[in-house]
N, C-alpha and C positions, 0 to 999 in steps of 0.2 A: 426599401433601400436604406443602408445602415451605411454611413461614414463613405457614403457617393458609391456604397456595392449595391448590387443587385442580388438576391438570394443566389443567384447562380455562380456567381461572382466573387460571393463569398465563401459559398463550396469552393472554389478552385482557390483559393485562395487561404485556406483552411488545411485543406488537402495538402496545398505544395509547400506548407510550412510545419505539418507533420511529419512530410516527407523529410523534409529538409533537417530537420531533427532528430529524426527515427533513424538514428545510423549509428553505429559502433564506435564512433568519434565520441556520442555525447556521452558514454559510460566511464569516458576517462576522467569527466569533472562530478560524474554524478555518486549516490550511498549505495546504486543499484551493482556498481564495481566490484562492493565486496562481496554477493553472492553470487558473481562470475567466476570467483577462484576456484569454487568448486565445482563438481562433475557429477557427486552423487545427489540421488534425487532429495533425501532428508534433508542433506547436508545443505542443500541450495534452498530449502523451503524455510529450514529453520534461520540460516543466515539471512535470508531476506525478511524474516517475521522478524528478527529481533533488531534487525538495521531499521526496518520501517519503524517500529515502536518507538525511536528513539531521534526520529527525521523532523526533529523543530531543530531551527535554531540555524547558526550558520555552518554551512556543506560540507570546509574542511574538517568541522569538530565533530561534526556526525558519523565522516567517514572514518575518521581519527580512532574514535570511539569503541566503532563500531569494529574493526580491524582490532581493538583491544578485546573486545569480547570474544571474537574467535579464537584470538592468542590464550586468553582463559578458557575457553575451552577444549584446550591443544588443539587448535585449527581442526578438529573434527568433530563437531558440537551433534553429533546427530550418536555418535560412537561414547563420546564423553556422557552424553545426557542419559543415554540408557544405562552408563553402567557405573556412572558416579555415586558414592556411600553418600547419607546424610550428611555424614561429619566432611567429605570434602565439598560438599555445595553449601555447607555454614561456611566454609572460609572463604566463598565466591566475593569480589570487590568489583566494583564499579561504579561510576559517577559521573551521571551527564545530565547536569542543569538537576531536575528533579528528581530522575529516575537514580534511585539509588541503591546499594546493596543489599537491603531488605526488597526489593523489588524484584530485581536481578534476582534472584534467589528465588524467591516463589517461581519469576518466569521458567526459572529450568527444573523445579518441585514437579511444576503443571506441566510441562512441555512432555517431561518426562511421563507424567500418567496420562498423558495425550496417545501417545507412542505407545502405551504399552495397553490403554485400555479400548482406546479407538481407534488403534489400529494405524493414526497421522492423524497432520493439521489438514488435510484435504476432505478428509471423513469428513469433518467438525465445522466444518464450511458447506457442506454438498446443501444447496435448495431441491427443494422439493419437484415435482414437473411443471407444477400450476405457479411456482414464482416468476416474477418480471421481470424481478430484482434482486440483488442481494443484501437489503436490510433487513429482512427476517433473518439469514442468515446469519448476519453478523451479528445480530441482538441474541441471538441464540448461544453463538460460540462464545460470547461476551458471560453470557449465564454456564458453560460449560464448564468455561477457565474459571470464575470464582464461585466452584460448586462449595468447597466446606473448608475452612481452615484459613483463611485469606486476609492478608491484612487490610483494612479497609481503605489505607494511604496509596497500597495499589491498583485499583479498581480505577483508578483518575487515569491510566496509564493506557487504557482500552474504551474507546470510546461506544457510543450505544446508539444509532440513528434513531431509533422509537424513541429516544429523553432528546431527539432535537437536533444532533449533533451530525456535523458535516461527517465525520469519519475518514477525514484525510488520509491518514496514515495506511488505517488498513485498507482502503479502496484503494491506494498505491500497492500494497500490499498484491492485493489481489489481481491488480494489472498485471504485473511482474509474473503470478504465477500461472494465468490464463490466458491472454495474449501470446499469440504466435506471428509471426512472421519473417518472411525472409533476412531482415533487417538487422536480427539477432541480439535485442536490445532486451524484451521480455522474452523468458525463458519458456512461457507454453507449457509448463510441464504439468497443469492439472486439466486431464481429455475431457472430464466428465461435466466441467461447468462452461456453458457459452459465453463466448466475449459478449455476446448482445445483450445481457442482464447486468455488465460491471456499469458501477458509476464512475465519471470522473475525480479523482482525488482534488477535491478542492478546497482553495488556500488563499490570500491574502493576492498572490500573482496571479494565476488562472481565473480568481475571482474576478478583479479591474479589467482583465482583459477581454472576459466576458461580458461583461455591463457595455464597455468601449464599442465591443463589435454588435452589441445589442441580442445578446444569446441570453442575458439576463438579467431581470427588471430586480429581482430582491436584491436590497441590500445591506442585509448580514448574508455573512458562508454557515449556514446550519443547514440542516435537514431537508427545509422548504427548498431552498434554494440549487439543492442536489436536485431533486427531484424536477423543477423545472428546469434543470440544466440537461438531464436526463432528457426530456423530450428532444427539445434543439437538438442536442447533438445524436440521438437515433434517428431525429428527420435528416440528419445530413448523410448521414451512416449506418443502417439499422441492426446490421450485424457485426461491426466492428466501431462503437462509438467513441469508449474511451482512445479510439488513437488518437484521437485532436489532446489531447492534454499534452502533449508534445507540442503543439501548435501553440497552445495556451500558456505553456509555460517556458515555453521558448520565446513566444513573443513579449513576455513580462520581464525574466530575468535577465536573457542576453539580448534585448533588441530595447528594455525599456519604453515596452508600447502603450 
């Protein structure tokens, strides 16, 4: 029993604050907004890969931001990326907090040989049939994107679960592009990986409110701490875990729990 719940107790309880935030309401405050404008399938992977890369900090500067970098790349970053010369991706500008136009710049160098060598970001991501998880994978994609030529100031920009790290970003990332449901909040649009491998995108809020509800004992948000978050939330869920992160992160930023 955790905070006078019962495990059961706290499923429903868990559940119905999921629910309660798993709704097309919450994208009008959220960064996941700006890859709702689009329709085509690049378009909505790329615009969510480079909006998550750039999700520290506070939400109107991220989306802000983020709405800037579509604008640069004429709001069709999937059309621009394949078919923009060297010389216009040297004159690419961007600045959020650290991420800056040496960074930007490689991201669409690499996105672009992503695209054109792998065929997408979905390839680049695909686990194996024997994974549980998606940390190989993204240690993998991590090694893809800075295969040769890379500045080493951007590598900080992509994080690596195997060197420790929680991986917030792109486990949000990858919610967005593997979750499906009615609700219409994550996009679903990648068939081939199951929701039951994603981990929760964990952070500073979803962490406290984990510890609070007793779903986890570490505390630092790294690598360890995914991992026994992983458990907990596939006991309560086993084929759709990360939806409680809407729970978690609902009840930290707009409930102050």
């Amino acid at each position: 029993m955790v905070n006078g719940l019962t495990s059961s107790e706290l499923k429903d309880f868990l559940n119905e604050k999921s629910f309660q935030y798993n709704q097309k309401s919450f994208i009008e405050s959220d960064p996941i907004q700006v890859p709702h404008v689009f329709t085509k399938k690049e378009d909505i992977e790329i615009a969510s890969f480079l909006t998550s890369i750039i999700a520290w900090g506070q939400r109107k500067t991220i989306i802000r931001n983020s709405y800037k970098m579509m604008e640069i790349l004429d709001n069709s970053p999937h059309d621009f990326i394949l078919n923009s010369s060297e010389k216009e991706i040297e004159k690419l500008h961007i600045i959020h907090r650290t991420f800056n136009p040496i960074d930007f710049r490689y991201f669409v160098k690499t996105l672009k040989r992503i695209y054109l060598s792998h065929g997408g970001l979905e390839n680049v991501f695909m686990p194996n049939n024997k994974e549980k998880n998606m940390h190989l994978s993204v240690h993998n994609f991590k090694n893809i994107f800075f295969k040769k030529n890379f500045p080493k100031r951007t590598t900080k920009h992509i994080s690596d679960p195997l060197k420790g790290s929680a991986c917030k970003r792109i486990n949000m990332f990858l919610r967005w592009m593997v979750r499906s449901d009615k609700n219409g909040v994550d996009f679903g649009i990648w068939k081939q990986i199951s929701p039951s491998i994603l981990s929760c995108p964990l952070d500073i809020h979803s962490g406290n409110v984990a510890r609070k509800l007793g779903l986890l004992s570490r505390s630092q948000n790294d690598h360890k701490a995914v991992l026994e978050l992983d458990i907990k939330l596939r006991s309560l869920d086993i084929k759709d875990p990360v939806k409680y992160d809407f729970a978690l992160f609902g009840l930290g930023v707009f409930e102050g729990f």
